[in-house]
N, C-alpha and C positions, 0 to 999 in steps of 0.2 A: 708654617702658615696656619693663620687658623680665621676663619669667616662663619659670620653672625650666622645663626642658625634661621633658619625660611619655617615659617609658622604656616601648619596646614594641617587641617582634619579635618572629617568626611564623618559624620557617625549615624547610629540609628536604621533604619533601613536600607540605605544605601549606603554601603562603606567603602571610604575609599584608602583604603589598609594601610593606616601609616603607623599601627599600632598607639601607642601611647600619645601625647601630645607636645611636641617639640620645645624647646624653652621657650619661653615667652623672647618677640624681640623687639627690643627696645628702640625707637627711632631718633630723630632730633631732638634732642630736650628730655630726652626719655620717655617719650610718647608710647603710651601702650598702643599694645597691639590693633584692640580695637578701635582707637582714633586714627591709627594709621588706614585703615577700611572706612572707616567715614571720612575722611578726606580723598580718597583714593576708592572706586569699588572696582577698578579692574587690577589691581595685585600691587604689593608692595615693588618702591622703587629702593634697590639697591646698588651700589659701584662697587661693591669691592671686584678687587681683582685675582685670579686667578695663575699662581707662579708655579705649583708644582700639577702633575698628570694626577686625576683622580686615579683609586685603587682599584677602583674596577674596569678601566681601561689598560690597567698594567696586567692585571689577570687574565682577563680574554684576551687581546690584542688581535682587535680587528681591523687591525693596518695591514696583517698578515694577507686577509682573506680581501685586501682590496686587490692585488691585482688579476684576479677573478672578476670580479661586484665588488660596485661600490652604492647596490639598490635603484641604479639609475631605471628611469620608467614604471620605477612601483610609487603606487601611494598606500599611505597605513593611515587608516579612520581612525580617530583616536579622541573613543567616547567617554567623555570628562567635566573638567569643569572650565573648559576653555583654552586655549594655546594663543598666548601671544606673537603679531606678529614683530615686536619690537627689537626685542634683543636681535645681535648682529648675528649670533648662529644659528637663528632661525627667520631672519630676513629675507623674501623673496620667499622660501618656501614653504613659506602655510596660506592654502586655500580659503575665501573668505566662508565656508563653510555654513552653521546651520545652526541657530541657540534655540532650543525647546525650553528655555527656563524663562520667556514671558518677556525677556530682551530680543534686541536685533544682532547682536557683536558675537558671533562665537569665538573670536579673536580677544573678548577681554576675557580676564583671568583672575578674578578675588583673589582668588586660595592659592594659585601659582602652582598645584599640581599637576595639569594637566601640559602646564608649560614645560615643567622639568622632565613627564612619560615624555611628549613629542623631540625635544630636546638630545635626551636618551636614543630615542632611536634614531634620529635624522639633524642633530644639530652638524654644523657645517665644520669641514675641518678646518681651519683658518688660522693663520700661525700667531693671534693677537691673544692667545689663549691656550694652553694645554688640556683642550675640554674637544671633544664632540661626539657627535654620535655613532651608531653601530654602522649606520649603511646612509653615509652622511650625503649624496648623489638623490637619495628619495623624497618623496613630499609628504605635506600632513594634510589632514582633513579634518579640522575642527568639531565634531559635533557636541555641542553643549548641554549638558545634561545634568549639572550641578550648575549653581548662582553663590553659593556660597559654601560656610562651613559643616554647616551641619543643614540633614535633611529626614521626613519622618513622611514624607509625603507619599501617600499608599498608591500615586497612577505611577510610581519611579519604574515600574517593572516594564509598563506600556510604553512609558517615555523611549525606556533604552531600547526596547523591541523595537519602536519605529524607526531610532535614529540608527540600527542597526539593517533597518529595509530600504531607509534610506542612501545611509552604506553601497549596498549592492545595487541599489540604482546607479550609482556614481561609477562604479564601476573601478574600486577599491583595487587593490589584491590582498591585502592586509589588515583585520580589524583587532585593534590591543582596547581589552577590558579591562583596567585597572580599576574595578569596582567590586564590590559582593552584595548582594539582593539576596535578603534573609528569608522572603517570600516568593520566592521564585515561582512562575506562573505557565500553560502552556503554551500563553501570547510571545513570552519570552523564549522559552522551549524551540517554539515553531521558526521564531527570526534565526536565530543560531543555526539551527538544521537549515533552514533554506542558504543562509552565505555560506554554508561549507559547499551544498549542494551546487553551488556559482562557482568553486573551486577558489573561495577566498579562506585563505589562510584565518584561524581566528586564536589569538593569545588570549590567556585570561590570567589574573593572579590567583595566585591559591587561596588566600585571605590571610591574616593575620590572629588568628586562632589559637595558635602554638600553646597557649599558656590560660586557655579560657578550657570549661567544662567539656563543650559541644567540640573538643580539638578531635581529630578523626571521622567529623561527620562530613558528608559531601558540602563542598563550597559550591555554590555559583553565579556566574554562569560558567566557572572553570571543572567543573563536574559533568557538565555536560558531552554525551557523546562529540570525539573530533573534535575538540577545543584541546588546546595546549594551555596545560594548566601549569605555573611555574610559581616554584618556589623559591624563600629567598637565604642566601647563604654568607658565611663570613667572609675572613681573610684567608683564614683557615678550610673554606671549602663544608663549612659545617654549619649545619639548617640553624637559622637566627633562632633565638629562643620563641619567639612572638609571630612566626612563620607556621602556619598550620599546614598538617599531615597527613595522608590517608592514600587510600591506594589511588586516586584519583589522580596524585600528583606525577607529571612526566618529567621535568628535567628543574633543573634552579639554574639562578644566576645570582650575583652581588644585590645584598639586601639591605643593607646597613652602613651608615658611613654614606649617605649618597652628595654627589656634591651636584647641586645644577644651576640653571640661571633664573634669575630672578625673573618675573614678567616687566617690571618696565625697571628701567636705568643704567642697563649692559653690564652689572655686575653679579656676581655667583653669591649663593647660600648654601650652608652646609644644614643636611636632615641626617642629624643623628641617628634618629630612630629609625629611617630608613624606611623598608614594609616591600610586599611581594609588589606592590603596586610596579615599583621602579625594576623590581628582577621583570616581569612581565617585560615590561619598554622593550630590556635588554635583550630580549629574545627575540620580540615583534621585529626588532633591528634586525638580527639573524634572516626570521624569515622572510625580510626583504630581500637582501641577498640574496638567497637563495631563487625567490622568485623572478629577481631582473634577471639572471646568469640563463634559468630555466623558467618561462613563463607558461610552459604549457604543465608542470608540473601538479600534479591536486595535492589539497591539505594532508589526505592519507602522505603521499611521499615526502612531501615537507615534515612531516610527524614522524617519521622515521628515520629519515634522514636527521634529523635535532638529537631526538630519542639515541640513533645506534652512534650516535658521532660525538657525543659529551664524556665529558672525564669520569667515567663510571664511578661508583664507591666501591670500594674491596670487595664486598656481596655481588656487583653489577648493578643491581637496584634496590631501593629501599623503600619505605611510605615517607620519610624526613624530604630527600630529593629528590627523588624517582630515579633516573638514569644518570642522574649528576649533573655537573654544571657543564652549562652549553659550553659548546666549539666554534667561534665562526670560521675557523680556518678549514676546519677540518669535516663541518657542514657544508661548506660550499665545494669543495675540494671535492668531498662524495659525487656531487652533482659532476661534477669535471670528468672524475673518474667513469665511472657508468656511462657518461655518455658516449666518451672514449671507447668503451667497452662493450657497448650495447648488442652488438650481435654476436661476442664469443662469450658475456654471460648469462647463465641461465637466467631465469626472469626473477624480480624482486631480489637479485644475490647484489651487493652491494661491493666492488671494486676495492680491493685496498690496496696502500702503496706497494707491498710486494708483489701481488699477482702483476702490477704496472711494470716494474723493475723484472721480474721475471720472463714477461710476453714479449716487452723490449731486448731483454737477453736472448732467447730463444732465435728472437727476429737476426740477428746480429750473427747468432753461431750457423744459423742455414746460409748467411749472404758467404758467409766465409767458405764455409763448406763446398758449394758452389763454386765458389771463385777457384778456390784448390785445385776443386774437379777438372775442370777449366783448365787453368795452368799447368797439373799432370798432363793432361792430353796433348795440349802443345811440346811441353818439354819431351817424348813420345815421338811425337813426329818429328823432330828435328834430330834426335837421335837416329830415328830411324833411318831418315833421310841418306846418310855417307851408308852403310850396308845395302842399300835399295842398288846404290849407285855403283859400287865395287861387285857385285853381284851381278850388276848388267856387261862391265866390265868383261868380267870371268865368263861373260855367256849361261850364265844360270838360268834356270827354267823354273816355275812352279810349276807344281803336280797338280796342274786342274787346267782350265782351257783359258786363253788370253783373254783378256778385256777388250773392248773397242780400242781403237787407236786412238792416242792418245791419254788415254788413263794410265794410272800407275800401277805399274804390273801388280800383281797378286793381292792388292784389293779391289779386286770384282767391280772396276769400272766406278765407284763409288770413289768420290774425291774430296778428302774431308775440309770445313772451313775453319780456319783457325784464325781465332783473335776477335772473334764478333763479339761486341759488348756484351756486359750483365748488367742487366738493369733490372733493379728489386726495386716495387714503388709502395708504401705503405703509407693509407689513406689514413686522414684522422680523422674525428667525431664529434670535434667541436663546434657547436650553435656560435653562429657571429649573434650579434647582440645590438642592434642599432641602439644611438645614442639619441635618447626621447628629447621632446620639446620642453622647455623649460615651464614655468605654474601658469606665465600668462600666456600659454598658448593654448595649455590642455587645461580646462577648468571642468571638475565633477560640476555635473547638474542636479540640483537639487530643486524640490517643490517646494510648493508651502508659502503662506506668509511671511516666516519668520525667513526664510532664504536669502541671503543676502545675492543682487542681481548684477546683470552688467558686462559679464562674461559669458564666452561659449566654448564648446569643447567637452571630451573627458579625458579624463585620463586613460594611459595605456598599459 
């Protein structure tokens, strides 16, 4: 299989990390790229079709970690350049959201990257296709912060800061920054601290650095305290060349080779060059999961639980990945476990399958134990029974004074009960999870002129 590569870059101040510049692609008649945006300004339409599972759906396989979460009741703000609502795997679930770029649509898409992040983490699972996303049950929340390809524009930092307060008005649990602000400000600084302080999970990419001078400097806004800063990885599990580094970085995902859907025509394009942009999605997916399964959970725990639950490198951690590449299975799985767990382990100790398997054993060898006890004692007295009897017989006497009448001689009046059930009852810990209202029932609230109107609700 091989599909037309999706043309999209972000540059200059606000980057939106796809590294290099994807092939040029060619449309009807061989139409460059940029007639296809003047004919079209909300994103190329392509059909191709989709026969084999992307590679980084085979690597994680967050089919595993659905029957836990499947993100239902979370939504993930996902500040971009737009999220179409066209394509069939994200149909129904993108909110008409919020465009700061001087239009009304945060639902159209030039560049088509914001459609393939939202895609990534929440496209639909649907069998017309072997495509979808992490925590495919959740919604999007378009906030538009890019118009086009490239941007140099110095209020970008204010932009993202409101559309990231605006976020937490709506009442998010999830915001994925698939962007980098080379000027980063404390307008910007302060939004980020306030949505963690809401206990909203916040993704960021690392940037795409890897191979540029500044490689090891702090990116942001995934540098920032409490953001999950994700890096992007191969086939191989090894930091893309073009993936930048430093200790800032917590965990990767799949960076390269990304496949996703076009914004209008219902067919896929392939991004060679990939970029942390789309490892970020993959994560933000995770920590949907994570937070439908446990919604009372804060970002600290979500960070840890990402962090202690990804496929380590041989070190444990490094500046390339940080903790490695995520786990959904075994992220959400954590949350399962501790909860299970919560009052025989210590606090912040995280559950693993053995101490599960061992608690369950333990449980098992007492019921037994028991029971035994139990059944000696009977087999005991029924023994004892015929010598009680041959003994009364013979006129035997015990050496101590008789019982009441009625009792059986020489146990002191005391008449044991034999065969009364064992009943062992052990409780579980698991959170039920109501199943949320579908987009047009919960719609985030947003302000502003540029807001698109009409609905009410938020989400939950």
């Amino acid at each position: 299989m091989r599909l037309a590569p999706l043309l999209m870059a972000v540059t200059v101040t606000l980057v939106a990390l796809l590294g290099p510049a994807a092939p040029a692609l060619a449309g009807a008649g061989g139409a460059a790229p940029a007639r296809l945006y003047a004919a079209n300004n909300c994103g190329q339409a392509r059909s191709d079709k989709l026969t084999e599972t992307p590679w980084p759906l085979l690597r994680l396989r967050p089919a595993t970690a659905w029957q836990l979460s499947r993100g239902a009741g979370v939504t993930v703000a996902v500040i971009d350049s737009g999220v179409s609502d066209q394509h069939p795997k994200l149909a129904g679930k993108v909110f008409p959201g919020k465009d700061y770029t001087g239009g009304t649509d945060a639902t159209c898409d030039a560049v088509g990257h914001g459609t393939v992040v939202a895609a990534i983490i929440a496209g639909r699972d649907t069998p017309d296709a072997t495509f979808s996303g992490i925590a495919p049950d959740a919604q999007i929340l378009p906030l538009r912060v890019l118009a086009g390809k490239d941007t140099n524009d110095p209020r970008e930092p204010a932009i993202v800061a409101q559309a990231i307060r605006d976020a937490i008005t709506a009442n998010v649990q999830v915001i994925n920054l698939s962007l980098e602000i080379r000027n980063p400000t404390q307008e910007l600084a302060d939004a980020v601290k306030s949505a963690i302080d809401h206990k909203i999970v916040v993704v960021a990419a690392a940037g795409n650095e890897g191979a540029a001078a500044r490689n090891g400097q702090p990116v942001f806004p995934a540098a920032y305290p409490g953001v999950i800063a994700v890096a992007g990885t191969d086939r191989q599990d090894q930091r893309v060349a073009t993936s930048s580094s430093g200790d800032f970085v917590d965990v990767a995902a799949p960076g390269v080779d990304i496949i996703g859907p076009a914004p209008r025509g219902g067919g896929f394009g392939l991004l060679e060059q990939g970029g942390t942009s789309f490892a970020a999605a993959y994560v933000s997916g995770v920590a949907a999961l994570i937070k439908s399964y446990n919604p009372d959970l804060t970002p600290y725990d979500v960070t840890q639980r990402v962090r202690r639950t990804a496929d380590h490198p041989p070190q444990g951690s490094n500046d390339q990945v940080g903790f490695g590449v995520v786990n959904p299975y075994e992220a959400v799985a954590s949350v399962y476990k501790s909860v299970r767990s919560a009052e025989a382990a210590p606090p912040g100790r995280l559950t693993s399958p053995k101490d599960r398997v061992d608690s369950e054993a333990s449980l098992r060898r007492a019921a037994w134990a028991i029971a035994a006890g139990a059944l000696l004692l009977a087999v005991l007295v029924l023994l004892a029974a015929p010598v009680l009897r041959r003994g009364r017989a013979r006129q035997w006497r015990a050496g101590r004074a008789a019982g009441p009448a009625g009792s059986a001689p020489g146990l002191g009046g005391f008449q044991p009960v034999v065969g009364r059930p064992l009943s062992i009852t052990a409780t579980s810990g698991r959170r039920a999870v109501d199943a949320p209202a579908g987009p047009g029932a919960r719609v985030p609230q947003l302000g502003g002129a540029d807001a698109h109107r009409g609905r009410t609700g938020r989400p939950g």
